[in-house]
C-alpha positions in Angstrom: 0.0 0.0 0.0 2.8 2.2 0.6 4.2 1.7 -2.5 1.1 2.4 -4.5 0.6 5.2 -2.6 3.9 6.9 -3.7 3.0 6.1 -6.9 0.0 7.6 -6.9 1.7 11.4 -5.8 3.9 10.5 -8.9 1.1 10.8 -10.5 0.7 14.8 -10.3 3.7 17.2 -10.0 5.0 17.8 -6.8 6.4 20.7 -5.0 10.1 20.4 -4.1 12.5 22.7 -2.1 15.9 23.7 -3.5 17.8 21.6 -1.0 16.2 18.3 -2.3 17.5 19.7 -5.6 20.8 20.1 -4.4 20.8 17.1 -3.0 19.4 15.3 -6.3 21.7 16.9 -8.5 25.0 16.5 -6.5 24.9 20.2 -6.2 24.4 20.3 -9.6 27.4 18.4 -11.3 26.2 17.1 -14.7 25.4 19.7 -16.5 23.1 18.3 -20.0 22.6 21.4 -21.7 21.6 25.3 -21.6 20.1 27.8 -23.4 18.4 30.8 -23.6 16.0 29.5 -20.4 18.3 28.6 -18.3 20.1 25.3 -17.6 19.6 21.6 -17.5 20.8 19.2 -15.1 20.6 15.6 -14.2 19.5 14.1 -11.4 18.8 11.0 -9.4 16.5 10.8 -6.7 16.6 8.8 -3.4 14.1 6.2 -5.1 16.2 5.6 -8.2 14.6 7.8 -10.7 16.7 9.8 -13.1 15.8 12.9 -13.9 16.6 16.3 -16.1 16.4 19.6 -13.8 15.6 22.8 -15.9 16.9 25.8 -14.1 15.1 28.6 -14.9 17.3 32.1 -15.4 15.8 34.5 -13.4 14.1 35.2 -10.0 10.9 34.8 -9.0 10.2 38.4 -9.4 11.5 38.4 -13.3 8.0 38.3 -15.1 8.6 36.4 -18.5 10.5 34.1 -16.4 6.9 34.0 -13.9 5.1 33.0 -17.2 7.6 30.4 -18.7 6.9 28.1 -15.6 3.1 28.8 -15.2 3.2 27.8 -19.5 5.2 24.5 -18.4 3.0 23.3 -15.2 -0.3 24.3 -16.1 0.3 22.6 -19.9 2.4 19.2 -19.0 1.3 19.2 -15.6 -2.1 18.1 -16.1 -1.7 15.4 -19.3 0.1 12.2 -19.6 0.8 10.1 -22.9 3.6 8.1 -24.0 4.6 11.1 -26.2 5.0 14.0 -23.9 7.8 14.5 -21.5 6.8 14.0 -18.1 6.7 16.3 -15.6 7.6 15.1 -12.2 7.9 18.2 -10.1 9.0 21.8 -9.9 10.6 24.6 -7.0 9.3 27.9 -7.1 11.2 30.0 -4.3 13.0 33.2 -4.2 16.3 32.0 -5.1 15.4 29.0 -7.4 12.7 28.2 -10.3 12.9 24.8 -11.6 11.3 22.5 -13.4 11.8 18.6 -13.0 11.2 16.4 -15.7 11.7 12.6 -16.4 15.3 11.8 -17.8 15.9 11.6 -21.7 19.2 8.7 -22.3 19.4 10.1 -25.9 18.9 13.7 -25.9 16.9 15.7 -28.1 16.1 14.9 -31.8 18.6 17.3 -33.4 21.8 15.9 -32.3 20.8 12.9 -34.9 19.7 14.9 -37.5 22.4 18.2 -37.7 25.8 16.1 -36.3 27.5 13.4 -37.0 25.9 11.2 -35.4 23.7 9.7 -37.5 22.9 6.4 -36.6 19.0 6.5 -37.2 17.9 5.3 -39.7 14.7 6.2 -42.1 12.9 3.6 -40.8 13.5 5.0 -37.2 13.1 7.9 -37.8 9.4 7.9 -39.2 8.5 6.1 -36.3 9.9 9.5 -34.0 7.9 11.4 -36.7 4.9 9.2 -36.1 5.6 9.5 -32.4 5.6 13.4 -32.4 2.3 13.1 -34.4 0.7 11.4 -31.9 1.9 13.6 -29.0 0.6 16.6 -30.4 -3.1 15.2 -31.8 -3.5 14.5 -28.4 -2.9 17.7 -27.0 -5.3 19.9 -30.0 -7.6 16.7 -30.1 -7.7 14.8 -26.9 -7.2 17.0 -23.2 -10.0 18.3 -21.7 -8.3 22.5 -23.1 -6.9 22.3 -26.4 -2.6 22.7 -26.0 -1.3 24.9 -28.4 2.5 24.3 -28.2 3.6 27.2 -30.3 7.3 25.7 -30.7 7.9 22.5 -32.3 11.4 21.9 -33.8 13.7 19.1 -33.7 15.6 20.2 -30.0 12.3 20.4 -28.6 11.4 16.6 -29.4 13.5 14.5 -26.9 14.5 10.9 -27.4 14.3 8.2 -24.2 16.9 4.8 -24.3 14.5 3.2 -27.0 14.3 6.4 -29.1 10.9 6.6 -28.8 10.0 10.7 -28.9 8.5 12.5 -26.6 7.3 16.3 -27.1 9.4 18.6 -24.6 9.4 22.5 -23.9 6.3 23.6 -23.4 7.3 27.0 -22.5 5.6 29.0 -24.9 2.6 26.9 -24.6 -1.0 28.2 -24.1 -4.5 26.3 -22.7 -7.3 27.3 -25.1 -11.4 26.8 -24.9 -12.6 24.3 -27.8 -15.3 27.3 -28.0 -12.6 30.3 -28.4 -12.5 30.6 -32.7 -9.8 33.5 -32.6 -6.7 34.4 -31.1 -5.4 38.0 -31.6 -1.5 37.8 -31.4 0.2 40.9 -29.7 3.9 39.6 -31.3 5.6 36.7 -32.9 5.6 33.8 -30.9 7.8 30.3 -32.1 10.9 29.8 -33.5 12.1 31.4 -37.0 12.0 28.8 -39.3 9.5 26.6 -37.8 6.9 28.7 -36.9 4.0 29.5 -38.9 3.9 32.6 -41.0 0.5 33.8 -39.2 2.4 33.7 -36.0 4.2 36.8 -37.8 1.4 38.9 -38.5 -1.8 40.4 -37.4 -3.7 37.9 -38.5 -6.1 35.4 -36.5 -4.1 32.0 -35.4 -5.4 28.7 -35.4 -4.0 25.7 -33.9 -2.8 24.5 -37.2 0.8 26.8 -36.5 1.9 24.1 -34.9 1.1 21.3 -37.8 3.5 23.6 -39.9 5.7 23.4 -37.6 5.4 19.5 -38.0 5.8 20.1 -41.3 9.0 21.9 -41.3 10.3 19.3 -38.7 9.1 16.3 -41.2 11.3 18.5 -43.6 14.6 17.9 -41.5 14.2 14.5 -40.7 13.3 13.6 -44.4 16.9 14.9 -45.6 18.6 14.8 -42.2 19.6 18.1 -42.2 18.8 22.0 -41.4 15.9 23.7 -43.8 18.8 26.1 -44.4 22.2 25.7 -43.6 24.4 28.0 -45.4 27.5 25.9 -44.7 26.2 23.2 -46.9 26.8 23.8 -50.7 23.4 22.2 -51.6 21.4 24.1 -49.1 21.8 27.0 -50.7 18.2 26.6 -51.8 15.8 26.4 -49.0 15.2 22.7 -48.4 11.5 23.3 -48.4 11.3 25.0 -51.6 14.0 22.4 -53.2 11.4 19.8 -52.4 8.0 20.8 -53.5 10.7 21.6 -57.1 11.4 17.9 -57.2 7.5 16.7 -56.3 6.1 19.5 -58.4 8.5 18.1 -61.5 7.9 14.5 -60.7 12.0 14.3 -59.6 11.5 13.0 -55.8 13.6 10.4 -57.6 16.4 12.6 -57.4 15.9 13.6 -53.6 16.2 10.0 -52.7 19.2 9.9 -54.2 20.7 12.8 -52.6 19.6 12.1 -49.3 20.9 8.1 -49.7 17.5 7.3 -49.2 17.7 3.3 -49.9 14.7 1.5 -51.8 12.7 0.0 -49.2 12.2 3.2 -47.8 11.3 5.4 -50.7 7.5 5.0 -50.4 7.7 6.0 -46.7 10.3 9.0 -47.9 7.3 10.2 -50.4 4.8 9.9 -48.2 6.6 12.0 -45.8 7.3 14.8 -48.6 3.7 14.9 -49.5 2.7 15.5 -46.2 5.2 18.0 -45.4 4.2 19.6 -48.1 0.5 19.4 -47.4 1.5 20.6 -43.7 3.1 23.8 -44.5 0.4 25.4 -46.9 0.3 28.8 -46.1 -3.7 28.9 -45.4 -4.1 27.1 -42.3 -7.2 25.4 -43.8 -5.4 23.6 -46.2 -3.3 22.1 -43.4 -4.5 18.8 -42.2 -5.3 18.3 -38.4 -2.9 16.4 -36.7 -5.1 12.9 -36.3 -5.5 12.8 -39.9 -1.1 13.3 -40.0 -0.5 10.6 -38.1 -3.1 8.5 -39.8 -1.4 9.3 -43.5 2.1 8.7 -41.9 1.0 5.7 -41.0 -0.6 5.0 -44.7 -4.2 4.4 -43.5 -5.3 7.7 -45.0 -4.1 8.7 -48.9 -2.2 11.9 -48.6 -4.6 14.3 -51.3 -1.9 16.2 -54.0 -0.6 19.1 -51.9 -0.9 22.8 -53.6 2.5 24.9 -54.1 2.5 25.9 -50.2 5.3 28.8 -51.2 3.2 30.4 -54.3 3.2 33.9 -52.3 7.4 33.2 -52.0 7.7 32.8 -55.6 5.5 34.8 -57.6 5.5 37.9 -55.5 1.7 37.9 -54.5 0.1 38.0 -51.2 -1.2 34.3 -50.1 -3.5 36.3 -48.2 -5.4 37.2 -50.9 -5.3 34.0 -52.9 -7.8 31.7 -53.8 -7.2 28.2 -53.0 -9.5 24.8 -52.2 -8.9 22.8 -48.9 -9.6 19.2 -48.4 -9.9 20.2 -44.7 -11.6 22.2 -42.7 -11.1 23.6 -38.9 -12.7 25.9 -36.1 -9.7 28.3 -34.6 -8.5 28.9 -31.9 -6.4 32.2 -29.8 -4.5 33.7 -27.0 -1.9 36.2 -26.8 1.4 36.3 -27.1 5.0 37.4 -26.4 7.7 38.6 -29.2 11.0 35.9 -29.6 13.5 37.7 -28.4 17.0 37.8 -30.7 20.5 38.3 -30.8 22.4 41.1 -32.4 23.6 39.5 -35.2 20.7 39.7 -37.6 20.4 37.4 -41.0 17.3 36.7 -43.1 17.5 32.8 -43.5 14.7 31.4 -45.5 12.1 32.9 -48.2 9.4 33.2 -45.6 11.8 34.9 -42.9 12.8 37.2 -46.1 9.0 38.5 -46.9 8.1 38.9 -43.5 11.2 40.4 -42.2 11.5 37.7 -39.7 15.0 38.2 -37.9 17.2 35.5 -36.7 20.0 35.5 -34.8 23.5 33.6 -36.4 24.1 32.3 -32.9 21.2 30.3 -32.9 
């Protein structure tokens, strides 16, 4: 009984004091990563369980920092499925803001994609898109408050021993009504790159920013590599763009090739194309929703022929303002936001960033 009953306050995120984080990070030793946030520990507690410790930079009294952990606990502190990181407690005191998650063995997503160490395979690797399909249905489709996560990207997807994914960072994230249809946004809210082009401007947001950021992620793991990296002679052309060329031309032949995508997985690497293509149309109507993703990465569902989603990139006209007909259709959704903050040194890196004026720091 006592057992079960420990089990059971596992269940729900627990308060903890900064000494039991001391003491569960060995004063914090192992350092896993940092960034803009904060820092990342790990951590063992007296029952075994390994965990990742997200330090928080800032006090209590520092107000973005106030709303970062209210995003976190209130979003990934009230669901649980297999693909979303757990959340096993958090510190809120004067001197310490913390956030304690379950440990990840293998890190986040992009360390298998952008390094050298590429040991997934394709096959693998749409199973962790699959995974992160599934994660994020079920928080649009499934929780009691729709979760809009705002920030998918490939270091925000974190791998466990088995590689299975599990969604991380829910920062930025924001409960909405099933009964709200529009969000005003005050700023830009996401990362450049991944996030949706509505996100940019003052138009009305839906849930379906975060299916293009799927998309763009499906992008990355398709070719194993940055949208744009300017170090790379062929991504010179915005990956993206490159692609719907080749499908557009009938040439995904040719991407396979480049990308040593072997034979048995060329129908899987198509299908994954098509619906990345699909998933970043620049209406957010013609994005699918995120059951029906997982459902044609799966193959169950037939992926309908996307539409050019970069039109307004390449002809100069406003997508805004174009015409186009969706296979799907969706209620929205809204809540305000924050602007991304950047670094000083300022580049334009893809088409979209380009026609929005979308800055992004070269530190990043």
């Amino acid at each position: 009984m006592k057992k079960f009953l420990n089990d059971m306050e596992r269940e729900n995120p627990i308060r903890l004091t900064a000494q039991q984080l001391r003491i569960a990070t060995d004063n914090y030793t192992s350092l896993l990563g940092s960034g803009g946030f904060g820092a990342v520990y790990k951590g063992v507690f007296n029952n075994g369980i390994m965990v990742a410790v997200k330090v928080l930079r800032g006090s209590s009294e520092d107000k973005k920092v106030e709303e970062q952990f209210m995003a976190e606990v209130s979003t990934i502190g009230r669901v649980h499925h297999f693909n979303l990181v757990r959340l096993y407690g958090f510190c809120f005191e004067r001197n310490l803001i913390a956030l304690v998650y379950e440990y990840m063995e293998n890190g986040s997503l992009d360390r298998f994609l952008f390094q050298e160490n590429r040991i997934l395979g394709h096959e693998k690797l749409h199973e962790i898109a699959v995974g992160t399909a599934r994660g994020m249905a079920y928080l649009h489709e499934e929780c009691q408050q729709r979760i809009i996560h705002y920030d998918i990207k490939p270091g925000n997807i974190l791998l466990d021993k088995n590689f299975n994914p599990k969604v991380a960072d829910f920062g930025l994230a924001k409960l909405c009504n099933r009964d709200n249809t529009h969000i005003t946004m005050t700023g830009g809210r996401g990362t450049p790159g991944y996030a949706a082009p509505e996100l940019w401007m003052p138009f009305s947001v839906t849930h379906k920013c975060d299916v293009y950021s799927f998309g763009m992620l499906l992008f990355e793991i398709i070719g194993r590599r940055r949208n744009h990296d300017a170090k790379l002679s062929e991504s010179q052309e915005w990956f993206p763009m490159w692609a719907w060329k080749k499908f557009d031309a009938g040439e995904l032949g040719e991407l396979m090739i480049v990308y040593g995508i072997e034979e048995q997985n060329k129908e899987i690497a198509e299908r994954m194309v098509k619906l990345a293509l699909l998933c970043v149309q620049y209406r957010p109507e013609s994005r699918p929703i995120l059951s029906v993703v997982v459902k044609m990465l799966e193959g169950s569902d037939e992926i309908p022929k996307p539409l050019n989603p970069f039109q307004h990139l390449m002809d100069g006209t406003l997508a805004a303002n174009a015409v186009q007909v969706s296979p799907f259709h969706t209620t929205t959704v809204s809540s305000s936001s924050s602007v991304l903050a950047s670094d000083t040194s300022i580049i334009f890196a893809t088409p979209v960033m380009r026609k929005y004026e979308i800055e992004l720091a070269t530190s990043r």
